[in-house]
C-alpha positions in Angstrom: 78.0 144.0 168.4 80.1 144.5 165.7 81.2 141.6 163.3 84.3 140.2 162.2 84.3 140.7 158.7 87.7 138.8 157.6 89.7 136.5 159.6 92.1 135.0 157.0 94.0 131.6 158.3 97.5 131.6 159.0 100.0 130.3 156.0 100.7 127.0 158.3 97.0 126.2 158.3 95.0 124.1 156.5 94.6 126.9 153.7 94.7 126.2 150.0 94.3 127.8 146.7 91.6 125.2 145.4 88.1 124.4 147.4 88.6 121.1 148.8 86.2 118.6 146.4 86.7 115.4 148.5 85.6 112.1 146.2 85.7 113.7 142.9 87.7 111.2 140.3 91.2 112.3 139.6 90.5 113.0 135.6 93.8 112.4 133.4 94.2 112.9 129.3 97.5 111.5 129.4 96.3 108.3 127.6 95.7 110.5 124.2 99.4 111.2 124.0 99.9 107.6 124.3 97.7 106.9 121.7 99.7 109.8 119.9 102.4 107.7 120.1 100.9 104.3 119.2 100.0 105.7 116.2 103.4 107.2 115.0 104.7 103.6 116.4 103.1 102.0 114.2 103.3 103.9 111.1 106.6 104.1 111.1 107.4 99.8 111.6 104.6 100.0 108.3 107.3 101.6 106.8 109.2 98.2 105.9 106.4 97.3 103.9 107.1 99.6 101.1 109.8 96.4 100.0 107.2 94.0 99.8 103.9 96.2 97.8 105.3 97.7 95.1 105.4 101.6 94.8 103.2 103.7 98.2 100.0 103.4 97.1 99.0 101.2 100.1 100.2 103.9 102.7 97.3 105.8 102.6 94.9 103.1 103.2 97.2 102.0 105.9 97.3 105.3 107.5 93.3 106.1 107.0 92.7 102.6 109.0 95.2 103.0 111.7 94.0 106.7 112.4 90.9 105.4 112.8 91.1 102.4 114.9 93.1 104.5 117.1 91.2 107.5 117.2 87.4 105.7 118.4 90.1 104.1 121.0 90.9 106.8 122.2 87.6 108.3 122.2 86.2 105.4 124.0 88.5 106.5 127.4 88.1 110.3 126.9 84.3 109.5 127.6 85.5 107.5 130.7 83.7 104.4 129.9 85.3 100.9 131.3 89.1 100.2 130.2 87.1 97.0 128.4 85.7 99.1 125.9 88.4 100.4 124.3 89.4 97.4 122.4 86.0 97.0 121.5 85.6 100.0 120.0 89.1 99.3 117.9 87.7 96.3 116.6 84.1 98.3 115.5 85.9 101.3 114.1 88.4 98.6 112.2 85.2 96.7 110.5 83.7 99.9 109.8 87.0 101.2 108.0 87.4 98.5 105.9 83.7 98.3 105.3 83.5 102.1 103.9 87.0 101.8 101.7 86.8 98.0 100.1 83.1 97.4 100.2 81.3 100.8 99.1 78.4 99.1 97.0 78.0 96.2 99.7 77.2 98.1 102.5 74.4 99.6 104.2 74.9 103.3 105.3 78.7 102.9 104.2 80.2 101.1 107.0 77.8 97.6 107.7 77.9 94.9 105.8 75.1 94.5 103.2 74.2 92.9 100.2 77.1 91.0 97.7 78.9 91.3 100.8 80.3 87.7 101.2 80.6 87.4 97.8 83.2 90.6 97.2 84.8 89.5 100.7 85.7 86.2 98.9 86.9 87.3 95.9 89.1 90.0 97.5 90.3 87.4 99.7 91.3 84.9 96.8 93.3 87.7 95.0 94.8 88.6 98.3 95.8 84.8 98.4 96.6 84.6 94.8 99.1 87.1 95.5 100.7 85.8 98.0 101.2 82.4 96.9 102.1 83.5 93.3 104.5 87.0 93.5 107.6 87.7 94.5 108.3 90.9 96.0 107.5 93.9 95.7 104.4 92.2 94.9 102.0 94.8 92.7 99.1 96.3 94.6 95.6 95.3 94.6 92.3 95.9 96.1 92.3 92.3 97.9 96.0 92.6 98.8 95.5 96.3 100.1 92.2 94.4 102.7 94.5 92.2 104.0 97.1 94.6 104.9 94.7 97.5 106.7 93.2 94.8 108.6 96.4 92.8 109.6 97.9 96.8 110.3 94.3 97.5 112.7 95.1 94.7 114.7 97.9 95.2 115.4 97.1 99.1 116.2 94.5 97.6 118.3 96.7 95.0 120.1 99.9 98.0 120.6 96.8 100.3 122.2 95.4 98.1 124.5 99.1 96.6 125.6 100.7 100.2 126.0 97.2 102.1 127.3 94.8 100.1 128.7 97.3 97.3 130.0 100.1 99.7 130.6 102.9 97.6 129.5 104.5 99.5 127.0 107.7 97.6 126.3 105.3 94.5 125.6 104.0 96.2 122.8 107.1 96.2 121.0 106.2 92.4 120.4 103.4 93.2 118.2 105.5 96.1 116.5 107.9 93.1 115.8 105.3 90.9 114.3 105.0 93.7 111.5 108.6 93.2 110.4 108.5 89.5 110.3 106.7 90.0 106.9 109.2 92.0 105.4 112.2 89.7 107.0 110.5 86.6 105.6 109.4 87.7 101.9 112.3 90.4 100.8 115.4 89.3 99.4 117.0 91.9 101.6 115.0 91.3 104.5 113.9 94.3 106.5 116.8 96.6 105.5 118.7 99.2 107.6 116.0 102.1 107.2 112.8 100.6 107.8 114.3 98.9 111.0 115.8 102.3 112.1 112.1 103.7 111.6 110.8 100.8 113.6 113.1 101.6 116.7 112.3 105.4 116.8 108.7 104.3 116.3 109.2 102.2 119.7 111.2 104.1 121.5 108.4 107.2 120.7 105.7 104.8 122.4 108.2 104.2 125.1 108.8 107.4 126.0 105.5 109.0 125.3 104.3 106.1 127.9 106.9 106.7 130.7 106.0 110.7 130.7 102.2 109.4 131.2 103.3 107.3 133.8 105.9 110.0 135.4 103.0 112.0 135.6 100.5 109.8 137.4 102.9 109.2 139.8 104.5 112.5 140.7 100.7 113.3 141.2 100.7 111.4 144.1 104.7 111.4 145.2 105.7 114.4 143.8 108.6 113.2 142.3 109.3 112.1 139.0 110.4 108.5 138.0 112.7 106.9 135.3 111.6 103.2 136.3 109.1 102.6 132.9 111.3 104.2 130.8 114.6 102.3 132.3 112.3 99.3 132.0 111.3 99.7 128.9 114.4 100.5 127.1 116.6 97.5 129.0 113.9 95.3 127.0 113.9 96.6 124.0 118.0 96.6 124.1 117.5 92.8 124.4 115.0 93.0 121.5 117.3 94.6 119.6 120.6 92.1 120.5 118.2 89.1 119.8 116.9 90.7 116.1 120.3 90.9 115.3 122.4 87.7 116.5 119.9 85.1 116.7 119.4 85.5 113.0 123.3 84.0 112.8 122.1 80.6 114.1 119.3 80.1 112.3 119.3 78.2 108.6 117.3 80.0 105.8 119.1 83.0 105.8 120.9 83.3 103.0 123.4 85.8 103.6 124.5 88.6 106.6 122.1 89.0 109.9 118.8 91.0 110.6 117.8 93.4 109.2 120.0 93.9 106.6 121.0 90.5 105.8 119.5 88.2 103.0 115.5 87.1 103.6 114.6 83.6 105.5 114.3 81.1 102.9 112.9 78.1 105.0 111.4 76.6 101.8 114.2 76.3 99.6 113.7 78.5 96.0 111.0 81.0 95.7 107.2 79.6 94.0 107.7 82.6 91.8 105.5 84.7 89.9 102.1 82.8 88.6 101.2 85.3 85.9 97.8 83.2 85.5 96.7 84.5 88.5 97.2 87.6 88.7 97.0 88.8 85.1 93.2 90.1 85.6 94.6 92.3 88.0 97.6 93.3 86.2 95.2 94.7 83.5 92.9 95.9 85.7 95.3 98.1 87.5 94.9 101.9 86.0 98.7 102.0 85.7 101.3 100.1 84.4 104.0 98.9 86.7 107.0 96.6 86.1 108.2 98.7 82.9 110.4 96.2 80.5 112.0 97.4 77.3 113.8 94.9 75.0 115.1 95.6 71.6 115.2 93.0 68.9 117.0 92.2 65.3 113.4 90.2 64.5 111.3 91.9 61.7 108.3 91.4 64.0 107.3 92.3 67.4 108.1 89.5 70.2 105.9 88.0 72.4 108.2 87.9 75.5 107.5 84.0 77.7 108.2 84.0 81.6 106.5 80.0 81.8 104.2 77.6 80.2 100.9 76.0 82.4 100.7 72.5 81.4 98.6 70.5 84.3 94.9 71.9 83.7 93.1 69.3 86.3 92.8 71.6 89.5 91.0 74.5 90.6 94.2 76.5 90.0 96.7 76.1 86.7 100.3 76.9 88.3 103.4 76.0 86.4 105.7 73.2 87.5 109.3 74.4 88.7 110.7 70.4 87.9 113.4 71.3 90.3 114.6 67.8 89.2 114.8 67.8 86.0 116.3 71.7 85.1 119.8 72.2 83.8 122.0 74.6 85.5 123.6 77.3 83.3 121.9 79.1 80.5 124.9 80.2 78.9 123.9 77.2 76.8 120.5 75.5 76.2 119.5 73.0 74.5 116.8 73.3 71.9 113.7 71.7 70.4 113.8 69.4 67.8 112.0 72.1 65.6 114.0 73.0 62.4 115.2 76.6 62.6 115.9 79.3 60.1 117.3 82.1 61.8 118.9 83.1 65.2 117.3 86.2 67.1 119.2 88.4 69.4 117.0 90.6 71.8 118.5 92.7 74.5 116.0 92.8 77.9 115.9 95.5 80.7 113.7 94.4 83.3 113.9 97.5 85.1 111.1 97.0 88.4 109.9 93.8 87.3 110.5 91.5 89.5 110.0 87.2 88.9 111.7 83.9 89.2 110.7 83.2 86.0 112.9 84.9 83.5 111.2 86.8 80.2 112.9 85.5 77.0 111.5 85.3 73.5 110.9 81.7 72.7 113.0 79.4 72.1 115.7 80.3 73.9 119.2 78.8 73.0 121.4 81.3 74.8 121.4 83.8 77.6 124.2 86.1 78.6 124.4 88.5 81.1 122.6 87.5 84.4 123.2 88.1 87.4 122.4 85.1 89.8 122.2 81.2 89.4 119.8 80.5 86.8 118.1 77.0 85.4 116.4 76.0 82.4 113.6 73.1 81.9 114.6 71.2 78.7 110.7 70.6 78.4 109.6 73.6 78.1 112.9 76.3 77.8 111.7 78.2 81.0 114.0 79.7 82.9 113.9 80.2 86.5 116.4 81.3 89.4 117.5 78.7 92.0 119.3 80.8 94.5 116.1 82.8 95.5 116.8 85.7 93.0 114.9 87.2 90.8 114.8 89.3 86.9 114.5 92.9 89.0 117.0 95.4 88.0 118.9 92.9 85.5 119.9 93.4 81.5 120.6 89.9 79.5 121.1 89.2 75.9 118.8 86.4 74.5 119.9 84.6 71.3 116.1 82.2 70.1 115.8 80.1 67.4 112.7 81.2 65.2 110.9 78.5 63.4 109.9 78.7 59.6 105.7 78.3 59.5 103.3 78.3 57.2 99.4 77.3 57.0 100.5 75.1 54.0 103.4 73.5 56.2 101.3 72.8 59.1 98.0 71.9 56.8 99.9 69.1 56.0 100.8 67.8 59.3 99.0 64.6 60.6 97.8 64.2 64.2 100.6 64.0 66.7 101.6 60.2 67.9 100.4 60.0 71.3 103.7 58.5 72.2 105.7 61.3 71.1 104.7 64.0 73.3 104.4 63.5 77.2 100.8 62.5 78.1 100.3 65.5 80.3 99.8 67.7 77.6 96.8 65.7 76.5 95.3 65.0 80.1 91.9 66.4 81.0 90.1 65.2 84.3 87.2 62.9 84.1 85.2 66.3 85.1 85.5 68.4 82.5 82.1 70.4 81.9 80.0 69.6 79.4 79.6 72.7 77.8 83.5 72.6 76.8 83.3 69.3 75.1 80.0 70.2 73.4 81.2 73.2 72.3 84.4 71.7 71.3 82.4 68.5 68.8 80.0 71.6 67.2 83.5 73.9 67.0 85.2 70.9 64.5 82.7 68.9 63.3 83.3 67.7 60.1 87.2 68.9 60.4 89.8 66.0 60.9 92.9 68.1 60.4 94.9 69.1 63.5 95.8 72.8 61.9 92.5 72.8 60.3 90.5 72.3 63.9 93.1 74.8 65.7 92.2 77.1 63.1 88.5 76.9 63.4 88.8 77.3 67.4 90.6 80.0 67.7 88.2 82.0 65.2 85.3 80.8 67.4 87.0 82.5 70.0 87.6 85.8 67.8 84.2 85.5 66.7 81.3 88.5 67.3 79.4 86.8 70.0 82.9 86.8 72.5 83.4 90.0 73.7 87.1 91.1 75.8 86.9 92.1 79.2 88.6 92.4 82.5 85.8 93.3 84.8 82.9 91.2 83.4 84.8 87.7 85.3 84.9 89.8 88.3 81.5 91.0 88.4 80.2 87.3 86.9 82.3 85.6 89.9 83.9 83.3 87.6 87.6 84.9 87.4 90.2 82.5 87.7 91.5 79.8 85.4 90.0 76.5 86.4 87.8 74.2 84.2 84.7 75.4 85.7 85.8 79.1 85.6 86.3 78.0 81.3 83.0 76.6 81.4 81.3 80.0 83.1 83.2 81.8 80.7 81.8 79.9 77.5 78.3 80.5 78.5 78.8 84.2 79.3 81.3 84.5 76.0 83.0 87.5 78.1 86.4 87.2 79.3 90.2 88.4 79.0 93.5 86.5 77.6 93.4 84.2 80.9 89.8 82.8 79.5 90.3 82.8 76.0 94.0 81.4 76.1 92.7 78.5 78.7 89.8 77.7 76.7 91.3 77.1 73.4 94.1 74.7 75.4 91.3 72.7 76.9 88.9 72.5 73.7 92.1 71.5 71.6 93.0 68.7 74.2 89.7 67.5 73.4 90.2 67.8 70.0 93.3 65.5 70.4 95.6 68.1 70.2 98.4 68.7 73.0 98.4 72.2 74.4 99.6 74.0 77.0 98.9 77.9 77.9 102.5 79.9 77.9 102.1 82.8 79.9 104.1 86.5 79.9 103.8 89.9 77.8 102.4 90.3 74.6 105.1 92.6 72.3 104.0 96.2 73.6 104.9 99.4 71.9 107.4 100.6 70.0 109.6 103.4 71.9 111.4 105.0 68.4 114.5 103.9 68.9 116.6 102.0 66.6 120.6 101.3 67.6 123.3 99.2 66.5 124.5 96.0 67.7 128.7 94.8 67.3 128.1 93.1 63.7 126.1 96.1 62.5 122.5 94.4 63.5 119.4 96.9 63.6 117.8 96.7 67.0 114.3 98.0 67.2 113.3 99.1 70.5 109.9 98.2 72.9 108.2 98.7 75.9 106.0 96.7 77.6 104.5 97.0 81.2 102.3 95.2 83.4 99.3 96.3 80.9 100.8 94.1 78.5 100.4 91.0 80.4 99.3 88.0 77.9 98.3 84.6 78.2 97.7 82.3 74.6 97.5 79.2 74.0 101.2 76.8 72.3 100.0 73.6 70.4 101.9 70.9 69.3 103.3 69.7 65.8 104.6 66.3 65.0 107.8 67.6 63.8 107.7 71.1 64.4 107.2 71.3 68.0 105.2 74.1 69.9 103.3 76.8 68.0 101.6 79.9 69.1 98.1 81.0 68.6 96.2 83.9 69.4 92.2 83.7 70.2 92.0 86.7 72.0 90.4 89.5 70.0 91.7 92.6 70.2 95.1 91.3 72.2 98.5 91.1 70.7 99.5 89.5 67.1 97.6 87.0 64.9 100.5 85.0 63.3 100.3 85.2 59.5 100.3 80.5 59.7 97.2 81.1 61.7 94.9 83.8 59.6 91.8 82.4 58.4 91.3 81.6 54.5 87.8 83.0 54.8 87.5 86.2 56.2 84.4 87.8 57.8 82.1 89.8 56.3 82.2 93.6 57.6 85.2 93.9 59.1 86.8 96.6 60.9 90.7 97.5 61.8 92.2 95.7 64.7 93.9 98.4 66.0 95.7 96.6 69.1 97.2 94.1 66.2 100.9 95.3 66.1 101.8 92.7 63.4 101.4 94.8 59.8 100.3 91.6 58.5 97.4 90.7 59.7 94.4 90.6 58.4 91.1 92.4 60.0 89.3 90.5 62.9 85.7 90.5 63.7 83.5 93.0 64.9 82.8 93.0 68.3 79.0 94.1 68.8 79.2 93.5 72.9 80.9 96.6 75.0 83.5 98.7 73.9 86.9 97.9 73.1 88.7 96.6 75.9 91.2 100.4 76.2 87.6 102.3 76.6 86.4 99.2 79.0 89.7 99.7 81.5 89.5 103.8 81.1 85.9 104.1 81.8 85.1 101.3 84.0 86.0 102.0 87.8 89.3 99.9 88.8 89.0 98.1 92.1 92.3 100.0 93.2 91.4 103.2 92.6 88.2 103.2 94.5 89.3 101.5 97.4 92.0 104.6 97.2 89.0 107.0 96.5 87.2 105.7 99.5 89.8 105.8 101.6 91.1 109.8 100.7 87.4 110.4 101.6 87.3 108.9 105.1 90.6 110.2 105.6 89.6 113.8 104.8 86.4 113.1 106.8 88.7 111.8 110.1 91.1 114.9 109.4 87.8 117.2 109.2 86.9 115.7 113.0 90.5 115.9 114.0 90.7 119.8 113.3 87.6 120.2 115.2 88.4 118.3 117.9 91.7 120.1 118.1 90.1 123.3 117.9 87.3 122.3 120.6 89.4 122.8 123.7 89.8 126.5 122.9 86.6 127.2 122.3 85.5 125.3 125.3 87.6 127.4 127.3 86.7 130.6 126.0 83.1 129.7 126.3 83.8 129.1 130.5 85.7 132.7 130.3 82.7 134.5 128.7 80.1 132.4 131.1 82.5 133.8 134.1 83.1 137.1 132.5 78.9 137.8 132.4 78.5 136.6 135.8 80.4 139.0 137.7 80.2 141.6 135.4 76.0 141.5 135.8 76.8 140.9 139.8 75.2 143.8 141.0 75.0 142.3 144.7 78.4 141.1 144.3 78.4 137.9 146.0 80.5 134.9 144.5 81.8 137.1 141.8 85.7 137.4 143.7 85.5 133.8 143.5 84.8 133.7 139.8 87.6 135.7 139.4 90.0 134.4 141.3 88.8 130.5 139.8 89.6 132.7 136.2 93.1 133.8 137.2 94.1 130.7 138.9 93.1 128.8 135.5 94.9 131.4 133.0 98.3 130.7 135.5 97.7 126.8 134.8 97.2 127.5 131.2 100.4 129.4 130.8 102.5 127.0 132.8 101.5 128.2 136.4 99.6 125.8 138.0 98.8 125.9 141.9 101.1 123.6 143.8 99.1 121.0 146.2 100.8 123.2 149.3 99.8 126.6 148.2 97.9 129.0 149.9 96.5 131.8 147.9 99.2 134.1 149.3 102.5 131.8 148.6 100.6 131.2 145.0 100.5 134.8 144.5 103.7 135.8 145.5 104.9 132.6 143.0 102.8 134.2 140.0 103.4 138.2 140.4 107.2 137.6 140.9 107.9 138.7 137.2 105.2 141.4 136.6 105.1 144.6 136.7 103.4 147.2 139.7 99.9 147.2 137.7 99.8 143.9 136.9 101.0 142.9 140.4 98.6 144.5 142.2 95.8 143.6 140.4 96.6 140.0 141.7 97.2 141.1 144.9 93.5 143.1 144.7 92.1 139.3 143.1 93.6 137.3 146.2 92.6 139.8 148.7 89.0 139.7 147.4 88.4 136.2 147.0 90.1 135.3 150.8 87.4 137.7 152.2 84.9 136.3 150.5 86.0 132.8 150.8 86.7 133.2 154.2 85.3 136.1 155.9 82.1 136.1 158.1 80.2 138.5 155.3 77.5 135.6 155.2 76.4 135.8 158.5 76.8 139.7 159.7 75.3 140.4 155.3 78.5 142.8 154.7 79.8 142.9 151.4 82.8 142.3 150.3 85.3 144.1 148.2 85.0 143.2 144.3 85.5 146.4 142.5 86.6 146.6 139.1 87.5 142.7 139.7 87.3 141.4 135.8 88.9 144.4 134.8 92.3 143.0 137.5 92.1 139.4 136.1 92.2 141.2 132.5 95.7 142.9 133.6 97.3 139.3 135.0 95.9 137.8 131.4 97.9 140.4 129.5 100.5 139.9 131.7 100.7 136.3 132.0 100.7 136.4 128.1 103.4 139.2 127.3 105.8 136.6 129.7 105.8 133.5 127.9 107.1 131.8 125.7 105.6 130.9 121.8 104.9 127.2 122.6 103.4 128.4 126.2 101.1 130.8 124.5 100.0 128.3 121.6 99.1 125.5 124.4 97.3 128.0 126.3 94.9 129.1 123.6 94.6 125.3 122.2 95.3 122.8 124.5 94.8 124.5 128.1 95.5 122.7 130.8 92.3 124.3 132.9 90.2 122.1 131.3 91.3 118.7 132.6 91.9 120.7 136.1 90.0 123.0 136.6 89.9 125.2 139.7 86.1 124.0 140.6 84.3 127.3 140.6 80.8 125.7 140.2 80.1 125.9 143.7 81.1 129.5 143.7 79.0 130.2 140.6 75.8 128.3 141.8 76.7 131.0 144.9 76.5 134.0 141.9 73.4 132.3 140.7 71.6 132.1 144.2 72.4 135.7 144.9 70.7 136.8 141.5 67.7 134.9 142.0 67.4 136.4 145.2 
């Protein structure tokens, strides 16, 4: 009987191209260009924040944290696991981010917490807050600040995912995009501006669209047709967004001037807090570079101290100066001044530059100011000035005309303790809590001295003294930085401290004393930049700059009849005054080289750490390692991103070698046309071929070999022919063989071929992102057939 060695089914017939696999999962990778897109969403609405941290510094934090977050997300669903998981995982991968960049030497294996965790946690958190409450923007960067923006920047990465991935509501997701601006439209004076909103539009519309091809293609997988009806969807909503973010800014109070995002920011609270330098001064001279550049050029023969405020209430856990909304004096043009007698009028031109504060830098005391832009106030109290339209020093150049007072030691030797009545009893008040350490040390300090001048005199050389040593790290590693009374206690018993300490203390032993004090608070006089110009009635002005390294506190007492008078107990920090030099002068002395006054006579030795210039080079700055750390993960991530990247290709050439050995070591021949065929079918996909649900393998060949050549064409022709015989052929039963010569060598000739045809970007997502791989053509069961006939 003879055997029927190929009956192939009619094209009408229930033929196709792919083995039927009933009940596998359809597989999809769709969701990792949604993720894609989530990503780019949300960097680009970060963009507005650049107006509220000063400088870029936090964008690669930002971008390390996100990436992260969103690439664990996205592994979570590549490995099919429950849609439940994803979020999860964001939330893990957003711990161990912040873990590995802000708490390096508190964590076990880099990225769980460990010991001194809590601790750093709450003192990042309390300059984070400090900041807040106490800057105007662009506030300056800082390691706290920088922890509270990647994790407020994770969440919401998380939150956009799991909205436009997991819960598939794309245009939702704009709402947490949105909460990112409210920031910027709350705290800048310009609100979000017209770029940074335009980057947060694309960013959503990117996330829209990326979301409704997803979507098309789920459903065209099913329907076969494409549809607009996410996208449609999506974009009517976020038109409405956008027509809401615009006009319903016009009926709301608060903002100042124009509409979102361009308009004035939402001032709900009527003037700004302003800058609270006593705050944040540790981290303005812990900061590795100096921001807010200021230069000023004065007639005075000696460098200025330049004052933004005065601290006068010491009895909570934070000093913050008093605005006294109801008591300033509109206009500066014209000030009144203390009752201090004057010899000579000062003129000092300012340019603030970057820096940026309600509270405006003058030298004191101020009688005059000319040239400012805004509505400004003085306090006749104190001679602060501060804006009172919501404005601030940044980008402005004034001219400052002060009164200078005559001193001398011998003048204020001779002053008698100030009458209680006149000077306001705030500037004597102390809470019944004070430590005990500070009023001990304040009776051994002046015992046996009754003189006001005298007692100032012997405290602030205390301070100077051998056993104090400067520094800006040893509060933050001690866990006492900050400027309450306890904080002045801590720092009396560890005698290590900056200007905030030393400035604070001397106010709070001299109240004690009976001395009324307050702690002014702004730059110390900086360097000297050269230049020496010419004012309108031939003055000399000598030029300085000053940045945010120059950040001072000290200490003003007060005179009967003289008024407020600086002192300086901060070794190594700004300008002794030649009133307040000691008559006896220490034995072995050594230079003060960060004295700028020519005057001055040498200061004490310090015998603790180094000077405080070798303490903030060589000591690592809380900024720059949370930057270190996170350049590192973010090299690490871009190291996995590459390989991952790459993987695809290599897991596809692996297959094609795997399928290449099998039928090349076929001797028998059985299941190796299938392994071909499975090969060719796959490399069509890759380049942009894929088998349509109604193909046969004849209508899919006579798609593929319409634009190749005769040798190409018939080496397809040879490939179909082969694997419908085998396929479907009675070979099995009646043990013929069927017809598979030279096969690899054919699907060789329609790779060329396939290749030579298309286009660049077809030929790159071939060879790295092939589309065989999420579907393939199933050829296990054809090469568990190959491996079957081996073993045989």
């Amino acid at each position: 009987m003879t055997a029927t060695l190929f009956r192939p089914p009619a094209d009408g017939q229930a033929q196709r191209v792919l083995p039927s696999k009933p009940g596998t999962p359809r597989r999809s990778h769709w969701h990792l260009l949604v993720s894609a897109a989530s990503f780019g969403a949300v960097m680009l609405t970060s963009m507005s924040l650049s107006g509220v941290i000063f400088g870029w510094t936090w964008l690669t934090p930002v971008l390390v944290t996100v990436g992260t977050v969103l690439f664990f997300m996205a592994l979570t669903r590549a490995s099919r696991l429950p849609s439940y998981f994803a979020p999860l995982a964001g939330i893990l991968a957003l711990a161990g981010s912040l873990i590995w960049q802000f708490f390096p030497s508190q964590s076990t294996l880099g990225f769980f917490p460990g010991d001194g965790f809590i601790g750093r946690l709450t003192i990042l958190l309390g300059h984070a807050e400090n900041t807040v409450v106490s800057q105007v923007a662009p506030v300056l960067p800082t390691a706290g600040l920088f922890l509270v923006v990647c994790a407020g920047m994770g969440l919401i990465a998380v939150l956009v995912d799991t909205l436009a991935n997991t819960l598939r509501m794309p245009a939702t997701a704009g709402l947490a995009l949105l909460a990112v601006l409210v920031v910027p439209a709350v705290v800048r004076i310009n609100s979000v501006g017209v770029p940074a909103f335009i980057a947060a539009v694309a960013g959503f519309l990117l996330l829209l669209g990326c979301a409704h091809w997803r979507e098309s293609r789920w459903e065209s997988a099913s329907s076969g047709e494409l549809s607009g009806a996410h996208l449609s969807r999506g974009l009517t909503i976020g038109a409405l967004a956008l027509g809401i973010a615009v006009v319903l800014p016009l009926a709301i109070p608060g903002f100042n001037s124009g509409a979102f995002p361009q308009g004035a920011r939402v001032n709900l609270w009527g003037a700004a807090t302003g800058l609270n330098p006593i705050v944040t001064l540790g981290n303005d001279l812990r900061n590795p570079n100096g921001f807010g550049r200021i230069e000023y050029s004065t007639t005075s023969d000696d460098p200025l101290y330049l004052r933004s405020v005065t601290l006068e209430d010491f009895s909570g856990q934070r000093w913050e100066p008093d605005q006294r909304l109801g008591q300033r004096v509109a206009g500066v043009e014209e000030m009144s001044s203390d009752a201090q007698p004057f010899a000579a009028t000062t003129v000092t031109r300012v340019s603030t530059d970057s820096f940026t504060s309600p509270w405006l830098l003058a030298p004191y005391a101020p009688v005059s100011v000319e040239g400012l832009n805004g509505r400004w106030a003085y306090d006749p109290g104190n001679l602060s000035i501060l804006a009172i339209d919501g404005g601030s020093t940044a980008q402005q150049e004034y001219l400052v005309r002060s009164a200078e007072p005559v001193l001398t030691r011998e003048r204020l030797q001779a002053i008698p303790p100030a009458n209680p009545e006149s000077v306001p009893e705030q500037f004597l008040a102390l809470p019944d809590s004070v430590p005990g350490i500070i009023g001990e040390t304040t009776a051994a300090v002046v015992d046996g001295i009754s003189n006001p001048y005298d007692q100032a005199i012997a405290i602030q050389q205390f301070l100077r003294g051998p056993s104090f040593v400067y520094s800006v790290d040893a509060p933050v590693d001690g866990g006492y930085d900050g400027n309450s009374l306890d904080v002045m206690a801590r720092f009396l018993e560890s005698k290590s401290g900056y200007c905030v300490h030393y400035a604070g203390t001397m106010a709070v032993m001299a109240r004690q004393a009976g001395i009324p004090s307050r702690v002014a608070v702004g730059y110390s006089p900086g360097t000297p930049t050269g230049d020496v110009s010419r004012g309108p009635n031939d003055e000399r002005f000598v030029e300085f700059s000053v940045n945010s390294k120059d950040a001072h506190a000290w200490p003003e007492l007060y005179f009967e009849g003289v008024g407020w008078v600086r002192f300086e107990p901060t070794p190594s920090r700004g300008s002794v005054p030649e009133y307040a030099f000691s008559t006896v002068v220490p034995t072995g002395p050594v230079p003060n080289e960060g004295n700028l006054n020519p005057n001055a006579l040498p200061v004490p030795p310090s015998t603790g750490t180094p000077s405080p210039q070798a303490v903030e080079e060589e000591s690592p700055q809380a900024v720059r390692e949370s930057a270190e750390r996170s350049s590192a993960l973010g090299l690490i991530l871009g190291g996995v991103l590459v390989l991952l990247a790459l993987t695809p290709m290599a897991m596809r050439r692996m297959r094609t070698r795997r399928r290449r050995r099998s039928v090349t070591a076929n001797t028998e021949g059985v299941g190796s046309a299938t392994v071909a065929w499975a090969e060719t079918v796959e490399l069509a996909a890759d380049y942009g071929v894929p088998p349509l649900p109604t193909d046969t393998p004849r209508t899919f060949e006579q798609r593929l070999r319409a634009g190749f050549d005769e040798g190409p064409a018939a080496a397809l022709f040879r490939l179909r022919r082969s694997y419908e015989e085998e396929e479907y052929a009675e070979f099995a039963v009646s043990g013929a063989q069927p017809r598979t010569a030279n096969s690899w060598e054919d699907v060789q000739a329609v790779a060329d071929a396939l290749h030579e045809s298309a286009t660049l970007p077809a030929r790159l997502r071939a060879r790295f992102w092939p589309r065989s791989l999420w579907q393939p053509f199933g050829a296990q069961r054809s090469e568990e057939v190959v491996a079957a006939s081996a073993s045989r």
